[in-house]
C-alpha positions in Angstrom: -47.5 -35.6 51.6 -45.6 -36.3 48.8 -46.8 -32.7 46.6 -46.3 -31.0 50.1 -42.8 -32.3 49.5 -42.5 -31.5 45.8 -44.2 -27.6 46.5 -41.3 -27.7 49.3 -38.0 -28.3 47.0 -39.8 -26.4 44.7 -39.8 -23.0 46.9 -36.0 -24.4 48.2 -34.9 -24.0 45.4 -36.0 -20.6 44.1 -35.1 -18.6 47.5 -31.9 -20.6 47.6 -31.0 -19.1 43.9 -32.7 -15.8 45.0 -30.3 -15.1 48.0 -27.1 -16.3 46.2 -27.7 -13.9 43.7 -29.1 -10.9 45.9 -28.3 -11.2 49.1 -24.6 -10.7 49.7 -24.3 -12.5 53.0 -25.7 -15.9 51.2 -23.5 -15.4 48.3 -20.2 -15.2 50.3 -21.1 -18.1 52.5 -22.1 -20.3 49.7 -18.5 -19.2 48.0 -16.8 -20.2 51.1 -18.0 -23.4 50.9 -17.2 -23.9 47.4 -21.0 -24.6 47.1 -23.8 -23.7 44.5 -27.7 -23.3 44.7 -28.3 -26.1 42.5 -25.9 -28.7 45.5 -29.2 -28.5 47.4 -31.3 -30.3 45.0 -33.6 -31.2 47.8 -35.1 -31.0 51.4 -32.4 -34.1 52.4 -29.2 -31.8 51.4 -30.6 -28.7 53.7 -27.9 -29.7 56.4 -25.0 -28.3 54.3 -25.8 -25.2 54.6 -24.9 -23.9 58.3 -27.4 -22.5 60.9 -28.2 -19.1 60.8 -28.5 -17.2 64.0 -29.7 -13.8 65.7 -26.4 -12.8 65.9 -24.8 -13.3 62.5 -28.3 -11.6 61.5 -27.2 -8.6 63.6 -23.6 -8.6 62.6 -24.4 -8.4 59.0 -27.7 -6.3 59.3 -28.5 -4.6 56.9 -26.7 -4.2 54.0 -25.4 -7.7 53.7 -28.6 -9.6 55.3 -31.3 -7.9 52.8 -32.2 -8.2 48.7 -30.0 -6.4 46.8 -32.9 -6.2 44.1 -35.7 -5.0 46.2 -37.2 -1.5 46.8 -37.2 -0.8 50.4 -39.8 1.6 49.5 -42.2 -1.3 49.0 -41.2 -2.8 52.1 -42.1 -3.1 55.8 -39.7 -3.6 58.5 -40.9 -4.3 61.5 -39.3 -5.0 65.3 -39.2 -8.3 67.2 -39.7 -8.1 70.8 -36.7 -8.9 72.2 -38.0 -11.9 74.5 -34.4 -13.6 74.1 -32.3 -10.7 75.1 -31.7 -9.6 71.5 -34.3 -6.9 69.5 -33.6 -7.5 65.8 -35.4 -6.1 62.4 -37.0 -8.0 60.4 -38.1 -6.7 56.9 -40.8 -8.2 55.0 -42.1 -6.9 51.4 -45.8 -5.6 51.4 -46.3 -9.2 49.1 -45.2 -11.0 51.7 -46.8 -9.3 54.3 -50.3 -9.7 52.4 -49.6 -13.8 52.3 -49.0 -14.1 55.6 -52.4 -12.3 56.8 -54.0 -14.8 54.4 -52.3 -18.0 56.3 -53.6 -16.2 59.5 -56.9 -16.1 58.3 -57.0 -19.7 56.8 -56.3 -20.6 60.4 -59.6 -18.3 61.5 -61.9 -19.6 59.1 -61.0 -23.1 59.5 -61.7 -22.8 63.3 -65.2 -21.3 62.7 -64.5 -17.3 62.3 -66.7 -15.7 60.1 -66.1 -12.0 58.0 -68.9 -10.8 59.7 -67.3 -11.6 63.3 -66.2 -9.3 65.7 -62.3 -10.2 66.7 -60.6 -8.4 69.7 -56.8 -8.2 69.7 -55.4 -7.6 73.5 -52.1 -6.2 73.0 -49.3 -3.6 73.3 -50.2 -1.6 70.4 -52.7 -1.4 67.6 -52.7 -3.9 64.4 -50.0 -2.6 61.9 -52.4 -3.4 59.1 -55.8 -2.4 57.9 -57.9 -3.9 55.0 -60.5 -1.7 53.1 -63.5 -4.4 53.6 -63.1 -3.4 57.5 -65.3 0.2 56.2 -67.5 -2.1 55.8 -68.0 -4.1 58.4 -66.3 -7.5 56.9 -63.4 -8.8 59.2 -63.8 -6.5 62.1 -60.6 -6.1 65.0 -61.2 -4.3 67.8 -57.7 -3.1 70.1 -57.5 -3.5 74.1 -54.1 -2.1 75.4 -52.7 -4.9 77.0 -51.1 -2.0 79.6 -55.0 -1.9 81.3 -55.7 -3.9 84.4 -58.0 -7.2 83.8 -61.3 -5.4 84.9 -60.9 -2.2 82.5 -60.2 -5.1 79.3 -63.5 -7.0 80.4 -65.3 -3.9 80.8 -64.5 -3.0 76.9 -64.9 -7.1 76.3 -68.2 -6.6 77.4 -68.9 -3.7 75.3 -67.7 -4.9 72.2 -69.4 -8.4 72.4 -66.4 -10.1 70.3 -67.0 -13.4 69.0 -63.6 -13.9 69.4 -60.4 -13.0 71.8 -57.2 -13.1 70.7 -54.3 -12.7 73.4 -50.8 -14.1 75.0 -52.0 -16.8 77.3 -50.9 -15.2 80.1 -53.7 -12.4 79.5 -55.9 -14.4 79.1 -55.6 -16.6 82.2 -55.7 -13.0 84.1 -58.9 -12.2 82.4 -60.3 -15.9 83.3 -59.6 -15.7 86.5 -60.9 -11.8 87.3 -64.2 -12.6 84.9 -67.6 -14.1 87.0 -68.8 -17.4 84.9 -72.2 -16.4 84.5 -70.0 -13.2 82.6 -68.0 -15.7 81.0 -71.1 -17.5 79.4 -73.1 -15.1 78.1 -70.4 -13.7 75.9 -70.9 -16.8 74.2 -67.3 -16.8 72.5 -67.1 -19.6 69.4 -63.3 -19.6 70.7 -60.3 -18.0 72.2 -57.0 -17.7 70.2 -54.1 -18.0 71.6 -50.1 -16.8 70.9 -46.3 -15.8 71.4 -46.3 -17.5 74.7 -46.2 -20.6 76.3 -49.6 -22.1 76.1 -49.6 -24.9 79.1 -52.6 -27.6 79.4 -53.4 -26.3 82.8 -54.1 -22.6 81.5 -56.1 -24.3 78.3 -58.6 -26.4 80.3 -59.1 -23.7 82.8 -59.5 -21.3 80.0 -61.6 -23.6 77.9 -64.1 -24.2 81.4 -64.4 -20.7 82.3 -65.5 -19.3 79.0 -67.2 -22.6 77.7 -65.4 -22.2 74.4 -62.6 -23.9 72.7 -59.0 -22.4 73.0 -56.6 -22.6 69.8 -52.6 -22.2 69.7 -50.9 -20.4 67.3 -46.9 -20.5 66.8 -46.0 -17.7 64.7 -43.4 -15.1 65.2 -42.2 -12.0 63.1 -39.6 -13.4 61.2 -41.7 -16.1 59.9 -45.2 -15.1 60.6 -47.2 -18.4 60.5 -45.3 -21.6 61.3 -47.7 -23.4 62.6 -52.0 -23.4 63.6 -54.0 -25.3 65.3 -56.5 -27.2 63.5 -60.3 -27.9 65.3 -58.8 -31.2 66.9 -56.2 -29.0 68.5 -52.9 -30.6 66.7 -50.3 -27.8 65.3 -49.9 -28.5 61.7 -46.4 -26.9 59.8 -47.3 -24.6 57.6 -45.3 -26.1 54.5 -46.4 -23.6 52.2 -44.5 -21.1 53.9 -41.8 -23.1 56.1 -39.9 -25.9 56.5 -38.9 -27.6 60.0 -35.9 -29.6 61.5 -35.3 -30.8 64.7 -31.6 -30.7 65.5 -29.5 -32.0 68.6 -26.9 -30.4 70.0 -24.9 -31.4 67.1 -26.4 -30.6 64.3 -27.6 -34.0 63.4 -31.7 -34.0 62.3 -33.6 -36.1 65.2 -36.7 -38.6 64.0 -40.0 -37.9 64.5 -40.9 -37.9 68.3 -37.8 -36.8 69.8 -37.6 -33.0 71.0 -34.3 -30.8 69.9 -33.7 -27.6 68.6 -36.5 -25.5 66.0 -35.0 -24.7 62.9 -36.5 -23.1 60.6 -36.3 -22.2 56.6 -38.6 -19.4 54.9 -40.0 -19.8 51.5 -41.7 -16.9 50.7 -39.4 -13.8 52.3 -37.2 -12.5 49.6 -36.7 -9.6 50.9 -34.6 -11.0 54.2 -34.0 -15.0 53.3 -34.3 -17.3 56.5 -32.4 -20.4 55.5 -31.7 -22.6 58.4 -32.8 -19.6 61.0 -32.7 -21.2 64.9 -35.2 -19.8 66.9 -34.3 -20.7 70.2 -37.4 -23.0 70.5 -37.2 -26.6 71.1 -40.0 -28.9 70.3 -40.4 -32.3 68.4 -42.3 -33.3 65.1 -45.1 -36.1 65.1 -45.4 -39.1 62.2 -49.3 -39.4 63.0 -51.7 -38.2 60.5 -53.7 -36.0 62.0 -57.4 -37.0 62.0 -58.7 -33.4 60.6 -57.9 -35.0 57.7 -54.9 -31.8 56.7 -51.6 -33.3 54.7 -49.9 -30.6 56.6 -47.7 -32.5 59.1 -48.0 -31.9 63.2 -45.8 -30.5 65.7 -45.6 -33.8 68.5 -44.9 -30.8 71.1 -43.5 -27.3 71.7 -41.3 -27.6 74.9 -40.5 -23.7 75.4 -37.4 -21.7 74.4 -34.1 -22.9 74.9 -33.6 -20.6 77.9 -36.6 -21.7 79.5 -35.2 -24.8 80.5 -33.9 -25.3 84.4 -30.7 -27.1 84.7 -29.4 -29.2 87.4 -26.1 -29.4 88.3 -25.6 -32.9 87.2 -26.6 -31.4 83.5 -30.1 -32.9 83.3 -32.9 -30.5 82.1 -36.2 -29.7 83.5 -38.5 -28.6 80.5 -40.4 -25.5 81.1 -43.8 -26.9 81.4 -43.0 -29.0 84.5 -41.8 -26.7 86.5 -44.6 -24.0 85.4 -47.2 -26.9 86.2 -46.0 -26.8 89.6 -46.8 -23.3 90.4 -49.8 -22.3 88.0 -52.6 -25.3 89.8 -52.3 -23.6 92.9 -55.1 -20.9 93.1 -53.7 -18.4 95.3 -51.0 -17.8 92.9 -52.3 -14.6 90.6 -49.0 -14.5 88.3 -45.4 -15.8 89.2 -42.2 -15.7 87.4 -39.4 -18.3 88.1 -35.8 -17.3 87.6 -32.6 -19.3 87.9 -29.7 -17.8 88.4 -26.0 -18.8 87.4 -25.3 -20.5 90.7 -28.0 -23.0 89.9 -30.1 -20.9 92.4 -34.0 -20.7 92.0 -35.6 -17.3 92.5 -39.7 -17.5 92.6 -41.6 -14.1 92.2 -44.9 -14.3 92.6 -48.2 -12.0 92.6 -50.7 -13.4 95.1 -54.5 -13.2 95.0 -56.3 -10.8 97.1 -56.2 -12.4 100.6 -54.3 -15.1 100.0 -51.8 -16.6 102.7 -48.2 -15.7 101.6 -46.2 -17.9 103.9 -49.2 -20.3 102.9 -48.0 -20.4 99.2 -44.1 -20.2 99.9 -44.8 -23.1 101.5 -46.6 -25.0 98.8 -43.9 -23.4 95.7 -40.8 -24.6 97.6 -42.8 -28.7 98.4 -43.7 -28.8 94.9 -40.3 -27.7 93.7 -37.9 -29.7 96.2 -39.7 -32.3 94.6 -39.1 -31.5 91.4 -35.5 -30.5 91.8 -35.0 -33.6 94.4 -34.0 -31.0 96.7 -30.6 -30.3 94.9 -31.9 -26.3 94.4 -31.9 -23.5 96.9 -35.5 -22.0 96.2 -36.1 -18.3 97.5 -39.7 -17.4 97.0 -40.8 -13.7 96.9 -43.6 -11.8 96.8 -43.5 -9.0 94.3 -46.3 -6.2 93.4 -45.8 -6.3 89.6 -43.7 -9.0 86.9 -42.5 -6.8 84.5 -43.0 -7.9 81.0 -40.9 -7.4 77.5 -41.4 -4.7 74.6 -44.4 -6.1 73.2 -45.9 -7.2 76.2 -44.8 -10.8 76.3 -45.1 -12.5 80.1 -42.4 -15.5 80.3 -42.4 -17.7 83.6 -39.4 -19.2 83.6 -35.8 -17.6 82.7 -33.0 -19.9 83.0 -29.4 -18.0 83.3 -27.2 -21.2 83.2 -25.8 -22.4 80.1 -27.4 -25.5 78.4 -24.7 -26.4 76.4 -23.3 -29.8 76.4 -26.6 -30.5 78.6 -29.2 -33.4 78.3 
């Protein structure tokens, strides 16, 4: 842990240096604090330099935000997906861009992939990259448009014979519950790999019996690429060599190891558009276990959800994401769903039911479960719906919270 540490104030200190010099949004903030590169000698003096959000990122894109000293030429920019309200651009050089698809494949070989596998990719659009050994057969990635409906992706499943799926959860769980499980069986997946959403324990053990294969997280998104992977015993390690992590409260202050706050996160290896002290809008806690993989890497304790996935009582208390999805995703009739609270407190449940299921059936069951949740202090409407639209990239999110969590607990 300790050369993890050392490699980390190492990179700190060469981006920090970097973007004072180059990039003119770091150089004026640093001057308005009467501050200097070298007055964060180390990880423990991170917290004097002041979060960096989507919006100042907008308001100073891009002239102010990006290297001065690098050829946009030789760069890729690239667009998030908008899943908190708020598109944004992120440009990484084509260095960068290369590291980052090695981290992702250190994740895939440590969970068993092989060059020689076959990998489908269910998503929106096409991979943005290709690599020349794919002419020749080495680290093969087959595209599904997410757009299809369950039975035309497991048609093409079928055809291709992957040895391994890679989707949001939600798709997945959609795929898991349309595929038969002798179907399931014979594709004799070595694991499924899972991202950008929120990955519940429900949806993994049901994924993980249908398909008789092991289910792997990934936290990633495009601003940072890999943050954090899941290692064969299922823990999320940090990717130090490309990040660090804090966990804030609502004030700023860094929490200990085990207690859940706000995701903050620092890249080392983006010079092109520093990250220093970026908030992601996740909220999640770090663990002080070693995990027993035997990786130095340290391990996420959880990954709550986004901050505006949270449900908020009116007495302030917060119901994290995964209890109220918990709720609604055990009960088999339930094909997809999408819970929505609105500024007056008020809970809004959409749902998609299964073919011939019993809709007054279900209301029934959502609003129990929920009263009980909510201690009946919620008015619940539920609603059946013929389609839950998702974002840009395809991105299904079940709970959208409306009401302000600040000064909450």
């Amino acid at each position: 842990m300790k050369q993890i540490i050392a490699l980390q104030n190492r990179a700190l200190k060469k981006i920090l240096n970097h973007a004072y010099v180059n990039v003119p949004y770091y150089h004026q903030l640093f001057d308005s604090l009467s501050m200097r590169p070298e007055d964060i000698a180390s990880l423990k003096d991170l917290y004097k330099i002041p979060i960096l959000t989507k919006d100042i990122i907008l308001a100073n894109y891009p002239n102010n935000i990006l290297a001065t000293n690098m050829d946009l030429s030789l760069c890729s920019p690239r667009m998030t997906s908008g899943s908190s309200g708020k598109k944004l651009e992120v440009v990484l050089d084509y260095n960068v861009a290369s590291l980052y698809r090695l981290m992702q494949l250190r994740q895939l070989i440590n969970l068993g992939y092989k060059p020689w596998d076959r990998m489908v990719y269910i998503r929106y659009d096409p991979p943005v990259t290709r690599i020349i050994l794919q002419k020749f057969g080495l680290f093969r990635r087959h595209y599904i448009p997410l757009e299809w409906t369950p039975e035309r992706q497991l048609s093409e499943i079928f055809r291709l014979r992957p040895q391994v799926i890679n989707a949001y959860p939600s798709v997945l769980y959609l795929l898991a519950k349309t595929i038969k499980r002798d179907q399931a069986e014979n594709l004799r997946l070595k694991f499924l790999l899972s991202n950008s959403e929120l990955l519940t324990q429900h949806v993994r053990e049901y994924l993980e019996n249908v398909f008789q294969c092991k289910v792997y997280d990934d936290y990633s998104c495009l601003e940072f690429s890999a943050i954090g992977f899941e290692c064969r015993m299922q823990n999320i390690h940090i990717a130090s060599d490309n990040v660090i992590v804090e966990i804030l409260d609502d004030e700023g202050n860094q929490l200990p190891a085990g207690e859940q706050g706000r995701i903050i996160i620092t890249s080392l290896n983006n010079y092109a558009m520093p990250y220093i002290r970026y908030e992601i809008g996740d909220v999640g806690a770090l663990s002080d276990e070693n995990c027993p993989c035997g990786r130095a890497f340290p391990v996420f304790k959880s990954i709550v959800g986004r901050c505006d996935d949270f449900l908020v009582m009116p007495s302030g208390y917060l119901i994290d994401p995964q209890t109220a999805v918990f709720q609604i995703e055990v009960i088999p009739e339930v094909k997809e769903f999408r819970v929505i609270q609105e500024k007056n407190y008020k809970i809004k449940v959409n749902i998609i039911p299964e073919e011939g299921a019993e809709f007054e059936q279900i209301r029934y069951q959502i609003k129990k479960k929920l009263d009980s949740v909510f201690n009946n202090a919620l008015k619940i409407e539920v609603t059946k719906v013929l389609k839950l639209e998702r974002g840009s990239t395809g991105k299904h999110r079940s709970i959208i919270s409306n009401v302000s969590r600040i000064g909450q607990k």
